[in-house]
NUVEX-942570 format. One line per 4 residues: number of its first residue (from 1); their letters; for each residue x, y, z of N, C-alpha, C. Coordinates in Angstrom, 3 decimals. Example, Ala and Ser with C-alpha at 12.3 -4.5 7.8 and 13.67 -1.06 7.14 Angstrom:
2
1	as	13.190:-5.690:7.800:12.300:-4.500:7.800:13.200:-3.300:7.800; 12.850:-2.250:7.080:13.670:-1.060:7.140:12.900:0.030:7.870
END
This chain:
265
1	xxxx	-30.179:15.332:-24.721:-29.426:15.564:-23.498:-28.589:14.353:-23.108; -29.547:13.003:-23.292:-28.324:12.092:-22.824:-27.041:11.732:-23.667; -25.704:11.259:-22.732:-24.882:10.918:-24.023:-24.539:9.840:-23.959; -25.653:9.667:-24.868:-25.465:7.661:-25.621:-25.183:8.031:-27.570
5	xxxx	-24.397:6.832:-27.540:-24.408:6.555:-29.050:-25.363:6.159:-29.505; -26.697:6.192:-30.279:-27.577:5.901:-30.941:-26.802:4.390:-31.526; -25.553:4.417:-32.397:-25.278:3.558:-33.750:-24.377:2.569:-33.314; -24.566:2.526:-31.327:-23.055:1.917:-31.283:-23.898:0.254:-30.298
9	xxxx	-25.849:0.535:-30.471:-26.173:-0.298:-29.788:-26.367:-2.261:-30.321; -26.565:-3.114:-29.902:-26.630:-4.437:-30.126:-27.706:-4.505:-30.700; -28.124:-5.463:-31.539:-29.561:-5.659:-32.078:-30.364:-5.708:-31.423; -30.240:-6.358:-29.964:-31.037:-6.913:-28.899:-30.655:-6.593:-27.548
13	xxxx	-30.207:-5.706:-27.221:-29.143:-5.689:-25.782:-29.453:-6.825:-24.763; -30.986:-7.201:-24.622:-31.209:-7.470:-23.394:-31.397:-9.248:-23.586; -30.925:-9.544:-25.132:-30.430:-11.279:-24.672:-29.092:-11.382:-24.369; -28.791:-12.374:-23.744:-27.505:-12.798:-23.152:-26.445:-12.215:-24.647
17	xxxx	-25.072:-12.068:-23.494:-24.541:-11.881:-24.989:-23.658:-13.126:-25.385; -23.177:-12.982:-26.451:-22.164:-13.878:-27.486:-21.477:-14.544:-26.737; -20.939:-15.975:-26.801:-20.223:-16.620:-26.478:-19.091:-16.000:-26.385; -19.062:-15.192:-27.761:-17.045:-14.619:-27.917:-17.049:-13.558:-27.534
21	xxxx	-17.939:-13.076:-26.315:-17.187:-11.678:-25.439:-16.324:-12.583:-24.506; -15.453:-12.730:-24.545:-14.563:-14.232:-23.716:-13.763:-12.683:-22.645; -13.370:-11.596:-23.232:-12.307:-10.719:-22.498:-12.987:-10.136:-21.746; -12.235:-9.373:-20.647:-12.722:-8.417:-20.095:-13.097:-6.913:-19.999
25	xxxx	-12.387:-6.586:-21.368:-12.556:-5.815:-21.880:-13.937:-5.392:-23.158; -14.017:-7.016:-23.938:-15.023:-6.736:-24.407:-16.459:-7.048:-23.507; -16.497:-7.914:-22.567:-17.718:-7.658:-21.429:-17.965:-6.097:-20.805; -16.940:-5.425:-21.007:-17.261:-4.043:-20.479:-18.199:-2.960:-21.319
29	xxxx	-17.352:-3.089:-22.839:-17.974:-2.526:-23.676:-19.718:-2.934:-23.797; -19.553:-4.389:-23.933:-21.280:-4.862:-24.006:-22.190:-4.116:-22.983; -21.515:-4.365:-21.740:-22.405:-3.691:-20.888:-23.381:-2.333:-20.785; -22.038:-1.536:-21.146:-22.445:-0.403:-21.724:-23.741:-0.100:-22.261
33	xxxx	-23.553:-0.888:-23.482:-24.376:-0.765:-24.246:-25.858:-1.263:-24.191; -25.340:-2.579:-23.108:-27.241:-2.742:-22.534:-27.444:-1.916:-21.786; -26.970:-0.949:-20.538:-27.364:0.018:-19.964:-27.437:1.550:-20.826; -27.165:1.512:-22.394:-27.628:2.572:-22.901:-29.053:2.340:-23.166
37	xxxx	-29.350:1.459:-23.559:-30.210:1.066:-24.015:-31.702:0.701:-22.833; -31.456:0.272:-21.791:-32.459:0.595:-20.510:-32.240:1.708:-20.256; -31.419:2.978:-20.344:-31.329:3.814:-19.890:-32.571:4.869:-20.932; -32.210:4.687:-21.941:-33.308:4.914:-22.950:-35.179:4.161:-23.051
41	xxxx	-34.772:3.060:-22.277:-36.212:2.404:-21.682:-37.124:3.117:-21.054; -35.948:3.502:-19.779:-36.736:3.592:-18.601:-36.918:5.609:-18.782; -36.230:5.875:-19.994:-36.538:7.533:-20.090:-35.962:8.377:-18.980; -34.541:7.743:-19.409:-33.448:8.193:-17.919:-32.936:9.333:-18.815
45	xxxx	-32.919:11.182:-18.659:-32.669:12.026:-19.315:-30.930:12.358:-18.887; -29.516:11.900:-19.195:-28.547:12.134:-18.574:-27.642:13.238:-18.852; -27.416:14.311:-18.097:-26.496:15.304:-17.908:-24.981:14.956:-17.775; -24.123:15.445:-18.018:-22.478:14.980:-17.526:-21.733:16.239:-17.577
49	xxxx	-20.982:16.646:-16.311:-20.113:18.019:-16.313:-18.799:17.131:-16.216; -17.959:17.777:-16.955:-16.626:16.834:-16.835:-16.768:15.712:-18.180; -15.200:15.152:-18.024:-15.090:13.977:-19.350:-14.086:12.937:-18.478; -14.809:11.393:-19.012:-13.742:10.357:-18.340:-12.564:10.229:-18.703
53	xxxx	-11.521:9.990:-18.197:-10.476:9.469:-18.607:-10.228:8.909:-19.613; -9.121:8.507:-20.756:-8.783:7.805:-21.589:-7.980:5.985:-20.262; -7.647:6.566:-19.345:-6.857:5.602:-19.020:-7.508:4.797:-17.878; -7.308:3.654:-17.736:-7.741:3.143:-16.650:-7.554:3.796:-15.441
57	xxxx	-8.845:3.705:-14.881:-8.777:3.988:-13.431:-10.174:3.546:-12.562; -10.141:3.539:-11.666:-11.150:3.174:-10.704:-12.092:4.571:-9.950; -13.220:4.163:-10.527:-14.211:5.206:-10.472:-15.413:5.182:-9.124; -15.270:6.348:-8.318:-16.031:6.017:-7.217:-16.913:6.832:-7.078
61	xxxx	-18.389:6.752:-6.522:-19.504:7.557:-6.616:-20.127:7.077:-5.527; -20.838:8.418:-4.918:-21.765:8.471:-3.960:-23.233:7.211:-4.121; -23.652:6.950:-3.904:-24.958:5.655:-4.280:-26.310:6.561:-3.642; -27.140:6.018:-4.745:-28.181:6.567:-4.264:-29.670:5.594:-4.561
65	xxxx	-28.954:4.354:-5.106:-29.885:3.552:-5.958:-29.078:2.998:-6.882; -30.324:1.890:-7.419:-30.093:1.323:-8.912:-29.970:1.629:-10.133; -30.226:3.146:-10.134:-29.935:3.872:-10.783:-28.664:4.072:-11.414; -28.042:4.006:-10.250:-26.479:5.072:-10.253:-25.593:3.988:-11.037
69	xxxx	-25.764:2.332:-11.186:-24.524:1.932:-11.877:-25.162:2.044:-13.253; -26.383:1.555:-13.484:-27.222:1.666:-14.654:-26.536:3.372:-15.340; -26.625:4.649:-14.852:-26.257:5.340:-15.292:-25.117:5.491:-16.128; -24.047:4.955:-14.730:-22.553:5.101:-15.195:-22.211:4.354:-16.160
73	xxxx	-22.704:3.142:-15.872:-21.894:2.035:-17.169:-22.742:2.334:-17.952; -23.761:3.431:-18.321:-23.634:3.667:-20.001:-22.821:4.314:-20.365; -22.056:5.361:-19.799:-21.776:6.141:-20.286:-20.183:6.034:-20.236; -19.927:4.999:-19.744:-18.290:4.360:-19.662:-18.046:2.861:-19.518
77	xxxx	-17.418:2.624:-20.252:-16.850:0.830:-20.196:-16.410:0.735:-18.741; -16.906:-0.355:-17.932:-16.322:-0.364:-17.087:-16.980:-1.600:-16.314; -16.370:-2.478:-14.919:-16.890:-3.505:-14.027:-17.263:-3.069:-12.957; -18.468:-2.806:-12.857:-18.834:-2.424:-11.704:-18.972:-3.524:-10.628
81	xxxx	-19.060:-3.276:-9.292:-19.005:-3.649:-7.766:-20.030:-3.642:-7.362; -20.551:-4.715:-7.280:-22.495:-4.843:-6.473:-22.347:-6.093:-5.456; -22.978:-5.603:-4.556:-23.624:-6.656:-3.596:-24.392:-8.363:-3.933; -23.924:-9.060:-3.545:-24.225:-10.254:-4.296:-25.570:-10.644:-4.436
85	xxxx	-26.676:-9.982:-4.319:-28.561:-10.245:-4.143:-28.474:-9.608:-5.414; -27.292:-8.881:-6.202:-28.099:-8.596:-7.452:-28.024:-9.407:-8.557; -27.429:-10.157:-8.180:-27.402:-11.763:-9.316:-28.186:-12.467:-9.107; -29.143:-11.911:-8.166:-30.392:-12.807:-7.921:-31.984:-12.017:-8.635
89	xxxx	-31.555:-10.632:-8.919:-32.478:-10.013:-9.534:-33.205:-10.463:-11.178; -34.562:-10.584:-11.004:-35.096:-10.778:-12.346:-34.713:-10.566:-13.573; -33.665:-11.227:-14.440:-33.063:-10.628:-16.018:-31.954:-10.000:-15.349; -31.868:-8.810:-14.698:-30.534:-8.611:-14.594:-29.418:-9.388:-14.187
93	xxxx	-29.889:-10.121:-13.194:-29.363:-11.327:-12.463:-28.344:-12.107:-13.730; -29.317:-12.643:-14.220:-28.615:-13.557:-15.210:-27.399:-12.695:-16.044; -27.777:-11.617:-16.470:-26.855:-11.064:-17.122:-26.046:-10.507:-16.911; -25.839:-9.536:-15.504:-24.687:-9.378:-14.701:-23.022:-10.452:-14.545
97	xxxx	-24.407:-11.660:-14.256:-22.947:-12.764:-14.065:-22.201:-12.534:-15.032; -22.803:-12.333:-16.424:-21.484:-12.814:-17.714:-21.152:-11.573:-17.589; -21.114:-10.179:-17.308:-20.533:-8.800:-18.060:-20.360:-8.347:-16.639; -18.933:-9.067:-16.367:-17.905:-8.167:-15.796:-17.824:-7.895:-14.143
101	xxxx	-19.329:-8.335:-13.747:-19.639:-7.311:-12.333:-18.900:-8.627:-11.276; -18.441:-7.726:-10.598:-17.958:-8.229:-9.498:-18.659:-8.391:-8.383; -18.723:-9.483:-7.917:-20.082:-9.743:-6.757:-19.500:-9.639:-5.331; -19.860:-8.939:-3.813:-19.035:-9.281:-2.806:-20.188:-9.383:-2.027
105	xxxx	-19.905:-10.253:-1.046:-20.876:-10.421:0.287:-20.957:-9.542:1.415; -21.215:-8.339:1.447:-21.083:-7.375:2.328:-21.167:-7.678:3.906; -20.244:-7.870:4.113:-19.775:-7.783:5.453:-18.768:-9.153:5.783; -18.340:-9.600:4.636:-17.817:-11.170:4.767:-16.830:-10.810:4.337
109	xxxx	-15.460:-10.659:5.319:-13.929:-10.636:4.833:-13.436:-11.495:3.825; -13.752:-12.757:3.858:-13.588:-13.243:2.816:-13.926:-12.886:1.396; -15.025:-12.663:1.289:-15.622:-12.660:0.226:-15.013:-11.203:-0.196; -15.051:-10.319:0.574:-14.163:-8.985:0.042:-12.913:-8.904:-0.465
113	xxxx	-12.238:-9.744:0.273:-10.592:-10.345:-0.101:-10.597:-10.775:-2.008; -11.444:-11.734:-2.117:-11.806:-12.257:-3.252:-12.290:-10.909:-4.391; -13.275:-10.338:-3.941:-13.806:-9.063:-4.617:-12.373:-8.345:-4.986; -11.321:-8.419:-4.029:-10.253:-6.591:-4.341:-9.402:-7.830:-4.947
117	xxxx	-9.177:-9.000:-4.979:-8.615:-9.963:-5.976:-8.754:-9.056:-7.465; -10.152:-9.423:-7.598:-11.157:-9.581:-8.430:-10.772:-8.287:-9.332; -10.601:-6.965:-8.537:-10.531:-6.065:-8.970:-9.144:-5.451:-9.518; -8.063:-6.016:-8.915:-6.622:-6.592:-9.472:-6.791:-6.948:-10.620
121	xxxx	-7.528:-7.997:-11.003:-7.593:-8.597:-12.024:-7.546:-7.773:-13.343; -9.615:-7.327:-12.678:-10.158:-6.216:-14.013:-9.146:-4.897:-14.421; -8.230:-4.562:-13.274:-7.472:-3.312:-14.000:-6.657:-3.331:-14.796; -6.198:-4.870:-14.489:-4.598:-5.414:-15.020:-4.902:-5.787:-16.598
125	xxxx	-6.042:-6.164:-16.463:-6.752:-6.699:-17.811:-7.274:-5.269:-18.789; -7.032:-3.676:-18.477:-7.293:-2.769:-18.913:-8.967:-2.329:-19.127; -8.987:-2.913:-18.075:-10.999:-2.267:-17.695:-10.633:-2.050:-16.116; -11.444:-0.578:-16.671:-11.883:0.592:-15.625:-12.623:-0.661:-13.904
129	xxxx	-13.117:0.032:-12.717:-13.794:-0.590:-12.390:-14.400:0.498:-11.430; -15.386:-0.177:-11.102:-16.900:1.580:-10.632:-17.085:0.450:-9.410; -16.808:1.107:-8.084:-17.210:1.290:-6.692:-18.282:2.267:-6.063; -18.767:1.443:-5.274:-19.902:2.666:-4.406:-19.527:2.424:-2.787
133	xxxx	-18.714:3.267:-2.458:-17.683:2.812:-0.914:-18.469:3.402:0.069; -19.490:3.577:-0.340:-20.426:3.893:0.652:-21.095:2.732:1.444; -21.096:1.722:0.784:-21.731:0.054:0.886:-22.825:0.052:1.160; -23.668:1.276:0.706:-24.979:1.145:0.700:-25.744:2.667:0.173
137	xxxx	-26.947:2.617:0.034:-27.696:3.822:-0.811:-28.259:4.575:0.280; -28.272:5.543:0.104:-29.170:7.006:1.086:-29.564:7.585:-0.015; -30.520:8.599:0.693:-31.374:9.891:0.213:-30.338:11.178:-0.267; -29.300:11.014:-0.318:-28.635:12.136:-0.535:-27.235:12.817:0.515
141	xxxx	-27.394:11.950:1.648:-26.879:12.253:2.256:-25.248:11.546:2.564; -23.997:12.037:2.438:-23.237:11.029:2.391:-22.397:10.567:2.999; -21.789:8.825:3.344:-21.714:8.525:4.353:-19.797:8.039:4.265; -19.438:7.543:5.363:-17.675:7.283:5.274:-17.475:6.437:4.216
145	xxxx	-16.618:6.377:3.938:-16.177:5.594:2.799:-15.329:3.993:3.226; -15.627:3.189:2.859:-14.885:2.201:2.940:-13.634:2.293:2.492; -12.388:1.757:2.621:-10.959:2.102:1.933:-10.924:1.174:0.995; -10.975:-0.057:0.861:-10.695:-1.078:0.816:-9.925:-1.153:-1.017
149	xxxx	-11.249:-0.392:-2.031:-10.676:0.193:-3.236:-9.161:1.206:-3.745; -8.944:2.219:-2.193:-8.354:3.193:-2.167:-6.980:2.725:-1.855; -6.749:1.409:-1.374:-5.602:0.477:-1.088:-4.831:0.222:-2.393; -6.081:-0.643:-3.105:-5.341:-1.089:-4.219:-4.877:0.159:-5.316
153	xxxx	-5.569:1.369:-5.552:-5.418:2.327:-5.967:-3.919:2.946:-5.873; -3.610:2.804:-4.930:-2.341:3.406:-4.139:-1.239:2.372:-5.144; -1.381:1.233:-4.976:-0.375:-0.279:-4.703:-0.409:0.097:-6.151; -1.268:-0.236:-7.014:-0.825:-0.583:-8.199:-0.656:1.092:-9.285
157	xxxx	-1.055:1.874:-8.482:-0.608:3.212:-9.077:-1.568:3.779:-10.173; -2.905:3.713:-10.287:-3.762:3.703:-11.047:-4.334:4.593:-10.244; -5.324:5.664:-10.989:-6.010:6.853:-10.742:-7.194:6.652:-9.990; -7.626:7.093:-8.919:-9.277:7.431:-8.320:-10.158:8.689:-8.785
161	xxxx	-11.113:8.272:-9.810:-11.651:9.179:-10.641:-13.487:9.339:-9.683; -13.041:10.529:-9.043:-14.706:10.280:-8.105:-15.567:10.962:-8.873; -17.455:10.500:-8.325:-18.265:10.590:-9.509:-19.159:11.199:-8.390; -20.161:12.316:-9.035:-20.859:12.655:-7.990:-22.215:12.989:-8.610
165	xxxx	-23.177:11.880:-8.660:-24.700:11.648:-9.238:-25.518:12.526:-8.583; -26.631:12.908:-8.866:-27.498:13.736:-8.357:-29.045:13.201:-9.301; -30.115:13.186:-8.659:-31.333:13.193:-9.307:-32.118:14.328:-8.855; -33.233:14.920:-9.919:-33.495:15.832:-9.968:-34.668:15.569:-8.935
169	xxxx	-35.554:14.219:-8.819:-36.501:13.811:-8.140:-35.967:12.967:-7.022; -35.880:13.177:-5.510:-35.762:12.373:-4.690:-36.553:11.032:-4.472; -37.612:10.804:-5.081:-37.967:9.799:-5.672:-37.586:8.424:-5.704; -36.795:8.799:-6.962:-35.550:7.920:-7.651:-34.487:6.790:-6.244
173	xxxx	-34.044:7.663:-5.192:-33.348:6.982:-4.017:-34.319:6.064:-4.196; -33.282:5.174:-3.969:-34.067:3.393:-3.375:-33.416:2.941:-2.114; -33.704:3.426:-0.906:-33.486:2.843:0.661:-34.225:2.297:1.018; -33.694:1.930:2.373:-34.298:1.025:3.650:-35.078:-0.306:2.830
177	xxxx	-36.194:-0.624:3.627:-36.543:-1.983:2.839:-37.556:-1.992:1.646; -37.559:-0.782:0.944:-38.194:-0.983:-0.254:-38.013:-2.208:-1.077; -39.022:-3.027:-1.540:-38.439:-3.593:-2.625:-38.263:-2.954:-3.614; -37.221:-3.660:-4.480:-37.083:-3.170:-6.302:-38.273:-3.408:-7.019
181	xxxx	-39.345:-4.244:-7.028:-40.357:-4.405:-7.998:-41.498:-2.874:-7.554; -41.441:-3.302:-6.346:-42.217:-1.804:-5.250:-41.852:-0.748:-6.264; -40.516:-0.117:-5.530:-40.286:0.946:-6.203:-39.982:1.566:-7.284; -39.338:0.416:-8.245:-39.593:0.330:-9.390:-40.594:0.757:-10.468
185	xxxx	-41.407:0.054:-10.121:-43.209:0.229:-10.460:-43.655:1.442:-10.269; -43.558:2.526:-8.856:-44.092:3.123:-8.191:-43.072:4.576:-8.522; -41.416:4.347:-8.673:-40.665:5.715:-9.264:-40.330:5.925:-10.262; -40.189:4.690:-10.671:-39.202:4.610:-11.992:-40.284:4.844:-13.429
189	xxxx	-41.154:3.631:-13.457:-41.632:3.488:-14.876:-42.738:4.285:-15.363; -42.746:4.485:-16.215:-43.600:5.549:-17.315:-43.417:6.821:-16.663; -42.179:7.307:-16.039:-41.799:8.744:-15.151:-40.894:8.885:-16.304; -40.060:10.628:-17.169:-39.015:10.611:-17.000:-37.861:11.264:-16.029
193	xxxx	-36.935:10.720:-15.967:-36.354:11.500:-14.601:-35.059:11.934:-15.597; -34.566:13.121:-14.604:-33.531:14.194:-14.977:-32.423:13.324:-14.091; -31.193:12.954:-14.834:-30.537:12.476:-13.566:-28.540:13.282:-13.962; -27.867:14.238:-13.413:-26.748:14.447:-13.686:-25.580:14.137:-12.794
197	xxxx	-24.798:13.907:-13.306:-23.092:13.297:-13.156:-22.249:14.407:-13.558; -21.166:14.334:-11.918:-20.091:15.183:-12.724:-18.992:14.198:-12.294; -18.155:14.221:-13.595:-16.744:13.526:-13.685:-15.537:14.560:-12.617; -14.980:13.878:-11.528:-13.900:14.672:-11.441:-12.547:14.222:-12.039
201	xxxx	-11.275:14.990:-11.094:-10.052:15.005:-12.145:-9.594:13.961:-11.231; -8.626:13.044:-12.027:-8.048:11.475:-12.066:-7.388:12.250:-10.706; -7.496:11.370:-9.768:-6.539:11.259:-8.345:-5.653:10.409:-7.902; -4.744:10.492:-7.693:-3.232:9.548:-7.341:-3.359:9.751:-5.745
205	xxxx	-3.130:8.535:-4.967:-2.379:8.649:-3.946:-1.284:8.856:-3.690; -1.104:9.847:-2.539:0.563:10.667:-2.903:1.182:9.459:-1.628; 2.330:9.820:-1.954:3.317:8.638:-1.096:3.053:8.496:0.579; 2.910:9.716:0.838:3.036:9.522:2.478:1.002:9.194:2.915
209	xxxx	0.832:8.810:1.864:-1.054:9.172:2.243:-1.677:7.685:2.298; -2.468:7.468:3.798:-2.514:6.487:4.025:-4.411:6.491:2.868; -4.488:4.524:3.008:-5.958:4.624:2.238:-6.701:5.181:2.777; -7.050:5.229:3.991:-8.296:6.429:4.651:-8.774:7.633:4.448
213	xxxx	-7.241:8.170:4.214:-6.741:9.494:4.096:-7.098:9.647:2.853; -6.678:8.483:1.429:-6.740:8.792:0.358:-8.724:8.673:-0.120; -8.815:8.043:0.219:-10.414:7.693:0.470:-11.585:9.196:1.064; -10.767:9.922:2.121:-11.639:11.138:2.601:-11.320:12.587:1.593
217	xxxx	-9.952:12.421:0.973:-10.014:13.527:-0.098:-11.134:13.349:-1.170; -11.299:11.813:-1.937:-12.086:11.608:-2.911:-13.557:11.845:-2.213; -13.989:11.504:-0.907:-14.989:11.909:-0.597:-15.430:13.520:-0.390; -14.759:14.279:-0.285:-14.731:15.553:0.013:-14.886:16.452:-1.461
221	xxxx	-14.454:15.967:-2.401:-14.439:16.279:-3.636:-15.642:15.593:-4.261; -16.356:14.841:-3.725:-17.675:14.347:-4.440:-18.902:14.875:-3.402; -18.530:15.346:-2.247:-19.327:16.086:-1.162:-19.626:17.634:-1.739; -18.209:18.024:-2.121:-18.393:19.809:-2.698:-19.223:19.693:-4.092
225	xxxx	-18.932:18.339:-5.153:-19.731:18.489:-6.456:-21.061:18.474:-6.234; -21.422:17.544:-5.272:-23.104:17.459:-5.307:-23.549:18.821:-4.760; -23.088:19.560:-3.747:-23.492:20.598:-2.999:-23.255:21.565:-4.510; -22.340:21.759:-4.923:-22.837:22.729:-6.347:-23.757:22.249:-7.094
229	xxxx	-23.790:20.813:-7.538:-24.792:20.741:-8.505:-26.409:21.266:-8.059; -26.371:20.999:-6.488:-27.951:20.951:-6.281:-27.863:22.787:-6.117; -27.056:23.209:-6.265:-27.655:25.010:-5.951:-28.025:25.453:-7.511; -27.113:24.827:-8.094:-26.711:25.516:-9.374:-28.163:24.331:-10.224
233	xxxx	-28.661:23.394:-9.525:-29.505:22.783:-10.265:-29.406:22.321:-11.832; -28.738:22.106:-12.351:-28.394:21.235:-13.535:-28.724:19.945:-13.918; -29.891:20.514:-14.576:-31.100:19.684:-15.021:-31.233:19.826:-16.397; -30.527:20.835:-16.832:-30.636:21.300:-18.277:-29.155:21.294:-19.014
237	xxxx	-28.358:21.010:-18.337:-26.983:20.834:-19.302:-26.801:20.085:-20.333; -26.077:20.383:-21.309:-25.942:19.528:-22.461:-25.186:18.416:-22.552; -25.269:17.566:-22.856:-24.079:16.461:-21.984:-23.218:16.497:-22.918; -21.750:16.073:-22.476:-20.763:16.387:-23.037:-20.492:14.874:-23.708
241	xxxx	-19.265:15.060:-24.485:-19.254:13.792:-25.505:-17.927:12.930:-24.421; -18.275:12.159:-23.314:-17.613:11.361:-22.437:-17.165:9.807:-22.692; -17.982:9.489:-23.891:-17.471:7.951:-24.326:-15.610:7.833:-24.194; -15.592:6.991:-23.621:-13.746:6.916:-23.295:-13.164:5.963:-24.976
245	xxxx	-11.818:6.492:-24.873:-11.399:6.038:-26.144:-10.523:4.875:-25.621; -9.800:4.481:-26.648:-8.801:3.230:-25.992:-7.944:3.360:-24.942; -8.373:1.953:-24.295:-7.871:2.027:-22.643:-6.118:2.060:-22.947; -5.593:2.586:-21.862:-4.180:3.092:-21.693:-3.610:2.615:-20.569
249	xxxx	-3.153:1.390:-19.480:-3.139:0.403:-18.819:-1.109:0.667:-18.625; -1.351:1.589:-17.266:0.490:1.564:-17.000:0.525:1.427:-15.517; 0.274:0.032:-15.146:0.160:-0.705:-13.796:1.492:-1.307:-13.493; 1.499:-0.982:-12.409:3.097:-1.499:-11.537:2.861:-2.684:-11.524
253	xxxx	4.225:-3.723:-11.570:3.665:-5.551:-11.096:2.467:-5.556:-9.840; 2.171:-6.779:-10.092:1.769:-7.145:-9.307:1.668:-7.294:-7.592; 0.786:-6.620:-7.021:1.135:-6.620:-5.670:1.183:-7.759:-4.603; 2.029:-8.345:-4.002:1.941:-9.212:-2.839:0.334:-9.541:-1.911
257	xxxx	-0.243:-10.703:-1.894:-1.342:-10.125:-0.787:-1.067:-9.710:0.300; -1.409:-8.593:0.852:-1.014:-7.654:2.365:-2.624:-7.515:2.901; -2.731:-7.245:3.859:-3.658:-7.134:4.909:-4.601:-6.170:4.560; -4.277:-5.210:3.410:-5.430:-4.494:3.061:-6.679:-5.163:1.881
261	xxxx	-5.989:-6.238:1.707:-6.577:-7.234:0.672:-8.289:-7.366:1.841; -8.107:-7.783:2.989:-9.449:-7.518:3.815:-10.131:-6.575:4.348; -9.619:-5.325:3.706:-10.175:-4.368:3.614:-11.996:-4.292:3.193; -12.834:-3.779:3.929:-14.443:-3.866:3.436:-14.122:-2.896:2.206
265	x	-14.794:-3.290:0.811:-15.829:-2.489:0.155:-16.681:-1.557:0.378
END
């Protein structure tokens, strides 16, 4: 059911990698591949309705946990967007820093400014990048979206590809002040869990559409997927063959910094 490459993993995923992943493109790919590979650890069973893009774009999903980037970046090259306490996490910590992830201080304009820098960067450089504009995890339930992604989306003319996760066990959510070792221990290990993703279709901001605006369509379209997935329960789908092929990178210059640059995450 899940769709990982068996032949495409590292000898070792989970030591640091190579000096000569120097790009940003090849830190994406690596990543991947250590989250195929915990994903196969931890006996994460993955579903996928829909197929990613060939081309860059910026991928946004409902949050529901630690789960949800672990999921995605197996199953797509890409830099994901985390809160800066996860570079402080046991092993992952360390290895996050080198592959790609972009760290922001949630609730610190600055540090967000720097983050949608950051994320300029990774697109321009032809890696994808995975947001959770929710700026935080719930039980299922889902909350406004931050714009701050949906800005640069617009500016540099690159697609909003929304993602809409579902677990079969409510469980799995990791809120309020659980710790990670807690719940970890207690949902995750020696369980397997059913967990499915549906890809939607690449979204452009249209000219007259402000980021808010462009931000509540992508939410509304990842609001209607989960509400089908959970009727229709798809726990048993076959996953489709979603590995993205070579990135395809047709970004307008460079944008001026403007005021949406302090936009929250």
């Amino acid at each position: 059911m899940a769709a990982y490459a068996a032949d495409t993993l590292l000898p070792d995923p989970l030591e640091p990698p190579p000096g000569s992943l120097l790009s940003p493109r090849a830190r994406a790919e690596w990543l991947q591949r250590l989250c195929q590979s915990l994903c196969r650890r931890q006996e994460l069973e993955v579903s996928v309705g829909g197929r990613f893009p060939r081309e860059v774009a910026i991928y946004v999903s409902n949050h529901l946990g630690y789960v949800d980037p672990l999921v995605i970046c197996s199953l797509t090259p890409c830099a994901p967007i985390a809160k800066l306490e996860v570079a402080s996490w046991p092993l992952l910590g360390v290895l996050t820093r080198q592959l790609n992830v972009i760290f922001v201080r949630r609730g610190d304009a600055p540090a967000g400014a720097r983050a949608l820098r950051a994320v300029m960067r990774r697109l321009e450089a032809g890696v994808s990048v995975l947001n959770f504009p929710e700026g935080t995890t719930t039980r299922g339930e889902l909350l406004p979206f931050q714009r701050g992604v949906f800005g640069i989306a617009a500016r540099l003319g690159v697609p909003v590809v929304p993602l809409a996760i579902s677990f079969r066990a409510p469980e799995l959510c990791w809120v309020d002040d659980d710790s990670l070792v807690s719940h970890y221990t207690r949902s995750v290990l020696g369980t397997v869990h059913r967990v499915h993703l549906d890809v939607g279709p690449a979204l452009y901001a249209s000219p007259r559409e402000t980021p808010m605006e462009f931000a509540e369509r992508v939410r509304s379209w990842i609001a209607a997927a989960r509400s089908r997935c959970l009727r229709a329960r798809r726990w048993t789908d076959t996953a489709a063959d979603v590995l993205e092929g070579p990135w395809r990178a047709h970004l307008r210059p460079r944008a001026q910094p403007a005021a949406w640059l302090a936009e929250p995450l």
